[in-house]
C-alpha positions as a Markdown table, in Angstrom:
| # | Residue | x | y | z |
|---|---|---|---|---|
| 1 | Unk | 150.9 | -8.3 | 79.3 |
| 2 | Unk | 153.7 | -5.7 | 77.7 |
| 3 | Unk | 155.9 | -7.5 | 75.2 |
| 4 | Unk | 159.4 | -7.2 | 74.7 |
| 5 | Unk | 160.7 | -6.9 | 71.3 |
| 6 | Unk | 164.6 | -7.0 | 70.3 |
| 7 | Unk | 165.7 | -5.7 | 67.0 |
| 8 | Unk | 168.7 | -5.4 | 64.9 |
| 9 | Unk | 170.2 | -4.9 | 61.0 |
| 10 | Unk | 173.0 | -6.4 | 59.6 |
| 11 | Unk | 174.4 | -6.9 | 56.0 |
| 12 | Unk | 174.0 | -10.5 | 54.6 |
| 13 | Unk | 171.0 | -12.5 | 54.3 |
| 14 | Unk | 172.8 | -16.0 | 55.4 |
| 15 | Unk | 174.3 | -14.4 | 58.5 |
| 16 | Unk | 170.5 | -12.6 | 59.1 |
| 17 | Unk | 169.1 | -16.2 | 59.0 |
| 18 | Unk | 171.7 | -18.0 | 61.4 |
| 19 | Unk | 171.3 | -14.8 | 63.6 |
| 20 | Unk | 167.1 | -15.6 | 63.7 |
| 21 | Unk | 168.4 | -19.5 | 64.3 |
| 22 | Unk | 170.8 | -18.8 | 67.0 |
| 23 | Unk | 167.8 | -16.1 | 68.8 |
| 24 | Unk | 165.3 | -19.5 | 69.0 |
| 25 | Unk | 168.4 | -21.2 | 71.6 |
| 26 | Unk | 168.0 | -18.0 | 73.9 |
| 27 | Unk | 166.8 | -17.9 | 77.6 |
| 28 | Unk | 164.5 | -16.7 | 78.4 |
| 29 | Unk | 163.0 | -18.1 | 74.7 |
| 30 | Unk | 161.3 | -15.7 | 72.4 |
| 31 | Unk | 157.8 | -16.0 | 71.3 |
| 32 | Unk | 158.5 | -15.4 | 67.9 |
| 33 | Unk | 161.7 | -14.7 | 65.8 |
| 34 | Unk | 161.1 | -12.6 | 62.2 |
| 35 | Unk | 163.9 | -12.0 | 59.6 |
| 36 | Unk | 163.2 | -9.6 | 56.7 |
| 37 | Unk | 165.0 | -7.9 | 53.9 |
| 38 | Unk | 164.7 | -4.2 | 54.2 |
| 39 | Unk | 163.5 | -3.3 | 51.0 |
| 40 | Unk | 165.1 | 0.5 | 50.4 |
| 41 | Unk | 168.2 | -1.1 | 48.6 |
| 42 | Unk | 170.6 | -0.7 | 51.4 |
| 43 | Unk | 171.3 | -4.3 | 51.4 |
| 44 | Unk | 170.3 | -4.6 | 55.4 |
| 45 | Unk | 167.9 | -7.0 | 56.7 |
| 46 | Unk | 166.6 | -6.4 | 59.9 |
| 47 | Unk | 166.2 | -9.4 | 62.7 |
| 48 | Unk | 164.1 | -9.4 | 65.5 |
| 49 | Unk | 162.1 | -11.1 | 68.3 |
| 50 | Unk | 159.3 | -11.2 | 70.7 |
| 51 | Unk | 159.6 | -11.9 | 74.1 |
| 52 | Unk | 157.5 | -12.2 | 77.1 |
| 53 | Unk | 160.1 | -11.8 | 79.7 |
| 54 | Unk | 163.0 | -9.2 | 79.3 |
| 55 | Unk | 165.6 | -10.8 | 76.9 |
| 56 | Unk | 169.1 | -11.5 | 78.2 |
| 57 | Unk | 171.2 | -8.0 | 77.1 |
| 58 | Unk | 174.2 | -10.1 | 77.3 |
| 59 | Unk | 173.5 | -13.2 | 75.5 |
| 60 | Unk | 171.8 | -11.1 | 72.4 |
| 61 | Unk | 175.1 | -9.0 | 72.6 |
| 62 | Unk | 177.4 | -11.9 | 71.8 |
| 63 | Unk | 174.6 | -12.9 | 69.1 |
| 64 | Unk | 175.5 | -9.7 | 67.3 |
| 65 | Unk | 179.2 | -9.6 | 67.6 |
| 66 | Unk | 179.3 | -13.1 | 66.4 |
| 67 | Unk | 177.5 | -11.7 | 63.1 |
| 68 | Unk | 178.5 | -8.5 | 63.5 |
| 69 | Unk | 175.6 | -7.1 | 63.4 |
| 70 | Unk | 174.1 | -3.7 | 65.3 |
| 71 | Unk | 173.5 | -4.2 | 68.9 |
| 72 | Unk | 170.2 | -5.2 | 69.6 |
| 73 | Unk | 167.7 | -2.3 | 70.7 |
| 74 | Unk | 165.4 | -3.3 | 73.1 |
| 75 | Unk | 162.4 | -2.0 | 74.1 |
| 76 | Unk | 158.9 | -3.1 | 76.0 |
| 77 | Unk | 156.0 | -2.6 | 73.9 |
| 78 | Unk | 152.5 | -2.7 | 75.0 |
| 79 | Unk | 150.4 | -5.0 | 72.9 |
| 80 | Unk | 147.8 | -2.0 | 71.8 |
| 81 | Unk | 151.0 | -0.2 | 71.0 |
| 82 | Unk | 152.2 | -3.2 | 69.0 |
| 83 | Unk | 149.0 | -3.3 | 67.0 |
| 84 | Unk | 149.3 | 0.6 | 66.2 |
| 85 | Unk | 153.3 | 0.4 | 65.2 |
| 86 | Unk | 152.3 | -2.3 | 62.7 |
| 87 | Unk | 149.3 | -0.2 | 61.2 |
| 88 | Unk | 152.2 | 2.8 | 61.0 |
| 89 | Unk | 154.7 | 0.5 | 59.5 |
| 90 | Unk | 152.4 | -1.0 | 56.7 |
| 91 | Unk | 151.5 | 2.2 | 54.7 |
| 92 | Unk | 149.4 | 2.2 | 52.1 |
| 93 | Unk | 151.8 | 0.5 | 48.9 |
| 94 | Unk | 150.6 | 1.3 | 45.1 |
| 95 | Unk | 151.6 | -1.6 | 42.3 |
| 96 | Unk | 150.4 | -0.2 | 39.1 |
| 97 | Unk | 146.5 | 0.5 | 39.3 |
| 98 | Unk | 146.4 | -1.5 | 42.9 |
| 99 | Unk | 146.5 | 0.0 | 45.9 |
| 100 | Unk | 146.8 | -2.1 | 49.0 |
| 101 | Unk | 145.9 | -0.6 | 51.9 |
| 102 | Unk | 144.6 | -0.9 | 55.6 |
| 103 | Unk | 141.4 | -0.2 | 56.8 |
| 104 | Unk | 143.4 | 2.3 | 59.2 |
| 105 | Unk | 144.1 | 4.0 | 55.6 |
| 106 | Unk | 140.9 | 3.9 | 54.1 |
| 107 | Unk | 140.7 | 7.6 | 53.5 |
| 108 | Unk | 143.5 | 7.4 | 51.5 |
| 109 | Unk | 142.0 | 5.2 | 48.4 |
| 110 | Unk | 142.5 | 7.4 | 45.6 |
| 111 | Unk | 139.5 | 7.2 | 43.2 |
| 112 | Unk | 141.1 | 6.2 | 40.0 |
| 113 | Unk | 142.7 | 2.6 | 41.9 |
| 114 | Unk | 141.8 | -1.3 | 41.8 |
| 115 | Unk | 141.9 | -1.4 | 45.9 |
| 116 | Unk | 142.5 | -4.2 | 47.7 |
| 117 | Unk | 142.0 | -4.6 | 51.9 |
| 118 | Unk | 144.6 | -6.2 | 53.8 |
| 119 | Unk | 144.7 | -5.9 | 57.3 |
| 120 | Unk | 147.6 | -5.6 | 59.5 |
| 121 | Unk | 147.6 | -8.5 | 61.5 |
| 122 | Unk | 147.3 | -10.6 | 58.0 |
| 123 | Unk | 150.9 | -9.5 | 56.8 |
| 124 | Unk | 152.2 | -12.1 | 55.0 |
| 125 | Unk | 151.5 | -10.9 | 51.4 |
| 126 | Unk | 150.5 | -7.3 | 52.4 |
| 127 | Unk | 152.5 | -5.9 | 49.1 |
| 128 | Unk | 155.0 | -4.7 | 50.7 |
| 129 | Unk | 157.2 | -7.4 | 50.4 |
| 130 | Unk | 159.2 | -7.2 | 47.2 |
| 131 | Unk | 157.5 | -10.8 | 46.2 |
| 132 | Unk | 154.0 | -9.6 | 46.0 |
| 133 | Unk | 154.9 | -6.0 | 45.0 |
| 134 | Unk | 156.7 | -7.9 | 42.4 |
| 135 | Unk | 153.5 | -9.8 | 41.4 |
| 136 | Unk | 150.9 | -7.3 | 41.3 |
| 137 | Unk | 153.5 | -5.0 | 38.9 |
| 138 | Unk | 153.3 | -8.4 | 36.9 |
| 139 | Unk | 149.6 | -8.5 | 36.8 |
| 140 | Unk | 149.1 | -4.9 | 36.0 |
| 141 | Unk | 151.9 | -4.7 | 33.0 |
| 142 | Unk | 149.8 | -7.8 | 31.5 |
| 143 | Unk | 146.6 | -6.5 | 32.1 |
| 144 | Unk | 148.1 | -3.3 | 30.4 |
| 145 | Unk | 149.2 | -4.9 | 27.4 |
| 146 | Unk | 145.4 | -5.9 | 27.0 |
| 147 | Unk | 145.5 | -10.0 | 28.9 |
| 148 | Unk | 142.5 | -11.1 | 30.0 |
| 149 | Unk | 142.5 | -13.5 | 32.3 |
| 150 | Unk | 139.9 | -16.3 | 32.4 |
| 151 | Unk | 140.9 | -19.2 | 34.1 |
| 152 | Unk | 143.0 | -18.3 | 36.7 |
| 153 | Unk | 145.4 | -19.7 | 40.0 |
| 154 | Unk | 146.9 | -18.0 | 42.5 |
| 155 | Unk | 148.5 | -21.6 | 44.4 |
| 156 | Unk | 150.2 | -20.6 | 47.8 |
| 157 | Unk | 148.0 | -17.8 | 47.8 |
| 158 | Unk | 148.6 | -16.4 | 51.4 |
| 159 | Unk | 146.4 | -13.9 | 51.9 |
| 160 | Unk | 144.9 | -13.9 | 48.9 |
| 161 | Unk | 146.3 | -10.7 | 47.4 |
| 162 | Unk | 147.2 | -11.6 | 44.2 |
| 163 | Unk | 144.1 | -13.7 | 43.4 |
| 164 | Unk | 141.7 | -10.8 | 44.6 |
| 165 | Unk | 144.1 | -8.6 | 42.4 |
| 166 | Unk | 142.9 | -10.5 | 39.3 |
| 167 | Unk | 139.5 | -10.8 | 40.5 |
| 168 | Unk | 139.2 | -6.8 | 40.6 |
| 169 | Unk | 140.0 | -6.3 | 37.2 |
| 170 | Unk | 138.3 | -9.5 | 34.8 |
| 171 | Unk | 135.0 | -11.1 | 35.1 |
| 172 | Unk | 135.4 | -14.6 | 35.7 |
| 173 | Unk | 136.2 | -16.5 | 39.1 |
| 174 | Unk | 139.3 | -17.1 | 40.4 |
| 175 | Unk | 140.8 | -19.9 | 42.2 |
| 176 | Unk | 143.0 | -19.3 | 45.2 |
| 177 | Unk | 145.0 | -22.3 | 46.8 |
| 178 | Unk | 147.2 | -22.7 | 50.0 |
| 179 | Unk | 148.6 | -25.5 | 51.3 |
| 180 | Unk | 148.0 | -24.5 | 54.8 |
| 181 | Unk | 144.6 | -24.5 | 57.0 |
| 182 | Unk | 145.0 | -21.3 | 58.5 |
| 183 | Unk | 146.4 | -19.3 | 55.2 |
| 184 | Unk | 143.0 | -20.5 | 53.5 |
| 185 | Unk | 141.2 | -19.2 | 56.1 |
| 186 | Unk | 143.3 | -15.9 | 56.2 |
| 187 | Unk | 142.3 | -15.4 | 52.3 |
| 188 | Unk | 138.6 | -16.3 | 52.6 |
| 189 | Unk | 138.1 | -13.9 | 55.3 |
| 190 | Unk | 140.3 | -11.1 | 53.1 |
| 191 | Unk | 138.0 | -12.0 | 50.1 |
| 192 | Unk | 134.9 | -11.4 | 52.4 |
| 193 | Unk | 136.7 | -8.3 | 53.4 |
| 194 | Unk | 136.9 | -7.1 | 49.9 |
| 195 | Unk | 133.7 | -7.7 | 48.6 |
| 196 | Unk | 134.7 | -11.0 | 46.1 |
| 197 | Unk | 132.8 | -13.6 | 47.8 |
| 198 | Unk | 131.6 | -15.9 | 44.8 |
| 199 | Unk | 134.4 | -14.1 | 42.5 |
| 200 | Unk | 137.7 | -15.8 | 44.6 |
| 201 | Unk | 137.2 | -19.7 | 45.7 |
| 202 | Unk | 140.1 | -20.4 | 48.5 |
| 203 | Unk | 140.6 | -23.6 | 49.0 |
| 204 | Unk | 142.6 | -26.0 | 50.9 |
| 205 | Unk | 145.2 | -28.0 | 48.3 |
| 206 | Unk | 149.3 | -29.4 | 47.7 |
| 207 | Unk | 150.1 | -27.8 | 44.4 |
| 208 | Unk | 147.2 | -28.5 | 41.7 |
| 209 | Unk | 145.7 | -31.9 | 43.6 |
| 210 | Unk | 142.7 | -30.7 | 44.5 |
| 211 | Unk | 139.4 | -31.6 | 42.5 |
| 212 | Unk | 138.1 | -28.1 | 42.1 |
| 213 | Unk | 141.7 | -27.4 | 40.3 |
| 214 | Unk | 141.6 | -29.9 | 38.2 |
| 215 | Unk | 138.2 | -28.8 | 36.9 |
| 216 | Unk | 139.1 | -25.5 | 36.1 |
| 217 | Unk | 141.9 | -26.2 | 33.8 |
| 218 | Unk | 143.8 | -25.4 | 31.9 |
| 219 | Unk | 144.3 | -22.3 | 33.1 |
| 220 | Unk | 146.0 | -18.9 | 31.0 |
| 221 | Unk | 147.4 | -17.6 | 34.1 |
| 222 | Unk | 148.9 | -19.2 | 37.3 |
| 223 | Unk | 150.3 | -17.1 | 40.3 |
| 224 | Unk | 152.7 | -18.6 | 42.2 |
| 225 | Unk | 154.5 | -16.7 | 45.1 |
| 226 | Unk | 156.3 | -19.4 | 46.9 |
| 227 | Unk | 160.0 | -20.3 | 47.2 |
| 228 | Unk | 162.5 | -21.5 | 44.6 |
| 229 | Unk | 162.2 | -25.3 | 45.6 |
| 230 | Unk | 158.7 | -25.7 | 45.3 |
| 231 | Unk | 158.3 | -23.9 | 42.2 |
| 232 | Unk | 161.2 | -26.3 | 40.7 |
| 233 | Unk | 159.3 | -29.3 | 41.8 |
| 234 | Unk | 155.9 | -27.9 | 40.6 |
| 235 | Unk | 157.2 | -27.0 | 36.8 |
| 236 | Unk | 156.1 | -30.2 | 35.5 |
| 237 | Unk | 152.4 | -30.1 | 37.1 |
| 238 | Unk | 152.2 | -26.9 | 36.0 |
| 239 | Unk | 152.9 | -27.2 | 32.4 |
| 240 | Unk | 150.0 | -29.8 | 32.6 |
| 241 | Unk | 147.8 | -27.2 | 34.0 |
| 242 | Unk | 148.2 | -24.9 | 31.6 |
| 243 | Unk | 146.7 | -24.0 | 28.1 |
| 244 | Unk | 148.9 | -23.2 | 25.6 |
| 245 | Unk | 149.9 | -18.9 | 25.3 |
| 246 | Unk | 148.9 | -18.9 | 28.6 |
| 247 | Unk | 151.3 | -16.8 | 31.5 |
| 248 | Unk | 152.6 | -17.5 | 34.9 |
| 249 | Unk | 153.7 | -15.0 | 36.8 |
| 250 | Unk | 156.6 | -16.9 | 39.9 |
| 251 | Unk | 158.0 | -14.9 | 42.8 |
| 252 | Unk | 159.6 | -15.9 | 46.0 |
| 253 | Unk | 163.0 | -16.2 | 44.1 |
| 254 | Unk | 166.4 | -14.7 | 45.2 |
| 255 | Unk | 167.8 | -12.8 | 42.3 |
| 256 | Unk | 170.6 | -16.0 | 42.2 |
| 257 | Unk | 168.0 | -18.2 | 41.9 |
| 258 | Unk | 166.4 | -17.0 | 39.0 |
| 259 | Unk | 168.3 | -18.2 | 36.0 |
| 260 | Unk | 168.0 | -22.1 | 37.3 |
| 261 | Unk | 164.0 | -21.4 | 37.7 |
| 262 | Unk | 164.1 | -20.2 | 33.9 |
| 263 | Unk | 166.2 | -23.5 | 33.2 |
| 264 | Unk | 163.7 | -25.7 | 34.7 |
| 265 | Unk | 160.3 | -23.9 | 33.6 |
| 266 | Unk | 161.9 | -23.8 | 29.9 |
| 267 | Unk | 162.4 | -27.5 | 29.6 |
| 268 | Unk | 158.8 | -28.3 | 30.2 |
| 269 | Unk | 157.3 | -25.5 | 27.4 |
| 270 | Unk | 157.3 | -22.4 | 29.8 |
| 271 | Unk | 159.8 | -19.6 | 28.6 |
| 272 | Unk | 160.5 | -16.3 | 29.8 |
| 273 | Unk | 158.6 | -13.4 | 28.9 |
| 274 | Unk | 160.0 | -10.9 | 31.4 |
| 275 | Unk | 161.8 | -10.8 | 34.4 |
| 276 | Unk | 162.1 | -7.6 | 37.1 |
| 277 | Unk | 163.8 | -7.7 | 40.8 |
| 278 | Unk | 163.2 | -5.6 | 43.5 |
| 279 | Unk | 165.6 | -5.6 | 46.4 |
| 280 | Unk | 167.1 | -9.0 | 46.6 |
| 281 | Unk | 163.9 | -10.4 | 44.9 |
| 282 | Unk | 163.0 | -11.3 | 41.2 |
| 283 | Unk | 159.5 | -11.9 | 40.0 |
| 284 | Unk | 158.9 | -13.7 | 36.4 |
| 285 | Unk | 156.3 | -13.8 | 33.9 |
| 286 | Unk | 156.5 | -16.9 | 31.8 |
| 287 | Unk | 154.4 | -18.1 | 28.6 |
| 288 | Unk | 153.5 | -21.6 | 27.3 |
| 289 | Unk | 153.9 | -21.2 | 24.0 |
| 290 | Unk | 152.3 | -23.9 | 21.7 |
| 291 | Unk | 153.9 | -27.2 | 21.2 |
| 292 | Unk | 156.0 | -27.4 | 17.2 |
């Protein structure tokens, strides 16, 4: 069955968002409604959804106007066709030594990498997002500066990535947590994918309440590659779960959003080491520094 899809940029990430909101109320409904920062530093973010009927031209019209955003372009799109536009779109991205890639790309591994395999159809946390690009820089500049992680978290690990990241380059197992069913099962079969079975353990956990979590602490470095709200209400945990001079690298923060994490990491022992944006994105590396 040929699906429909119906795109569109616009400046403005809260009018992008009430754009995607107001696509959900259309009839016929889409399948699925994405919006994503375009990360070339033009400030556009692109909207668009997935239909299984031909979308009403009009009604997505006065969507656009409203936000005054781009007319939507629609085209129908073939699901084989689908799969090979996504494999175009996700080129191969390099973070330091890592090099995520496709399997589509495998011939393009340079030999003198740390690669890692995500496939297409697992985007979320693909690298090409400005979060985990953001992360795996992180990773590499601490690696760099001669950090060796071994006891390490990456909690609301998506696919994975950033857990089979640190996995690639030190010794010891790492632990790799997701609050969701299906994400856990996304990263084990990435893991397996990669080669790390026995070297990443995904399992299924809120936060660090989870048995296995508590055993391995503390840890000297925690990934986590959420959103601002969560990582203000895990701080406290956190600090508890970590040893002292130990790191953790955050993403999933608006550049606004950063100084209040700081804030809120600093008053439970966990002060900024460095912080970098990309896009609209900023990704921090914090250290625990020993209690006076």
């Amino acid at each position: 069955m040929p699906t429909f899809t119906a795109l569109t940029t616009l400046t403005g990430r809260d009018a992008a968002y009430r754009l995607g909101d107001a696509m959900e109320t259309l009839d016929p409904a889409p399948t699925g409604v994405g919006v994503f920062e375009m990360e070339d530093g033009s400030g556009l973010w692109e909207v668009g959804g997935y239909f299984e009927e031909h979308p009403d031209d009009t009604a997505l019209t006065l969507l656009a106007t409203a936000v005054e955003a781009k007319p939507f372009v629609i085209s129908e799109l073939p699901e084989t066709d689908w799969v090979a536009h996504v494999r175009r779109e996700l080129a191969p991205v390099e973070a330091g030594r890592f090099f995520v890639y496709g399997s589509h790309d495998a011939d393009k591994v340079p030999g003198d990498c740390e690669p890692l395999l995500i496939e297409a159809a697992m985007a979320f946390g693909t690298g090409h997002h400005g979060t985990t690009l953001g992360c795996l820089r992180a990773l590499d500049r601490l690696a760099g500066e001669g950090f060796v992680g071994r006891r390490v978290v990456d909690v609301g690990c998506g696919t994975a990535v950033l857990a089979m990241g640190a996995a690639r380059i030190w010794p010891d197992t790492v632990l790799a947590s997701d609050i969701d069913e299906v994400a856990v099962e996304v990263a084990a079969a990435n893991v397996a994918a990669n080669g790390l079975e026995g070297r990443v353990v995904c399992v299924e956990a809120a936060g660090f309440d989870h048995p296995q979590l508590a055993q391995a602490a503390p840890f000297d470095l925690v990934f986590a590659n959420i959103l601002k709200g969560p990582l203000v209400a895990l701080a406290p945990d956190m600090a508890g779960a970590m040893q002292d001079e130990s790191y953790a690298i955050l993403s999933g923060i608006l550049n606004e959003q950063a100084d209040e994490v700081i804030e809120v990491y600093a008053r439970v022992g966990i002060n900024l080491y460095d912080r970098q944006s990309i896009g609209d994105w900023t990704t921090l590396i914090l250290k625990k520094t020993a209690a006076a």
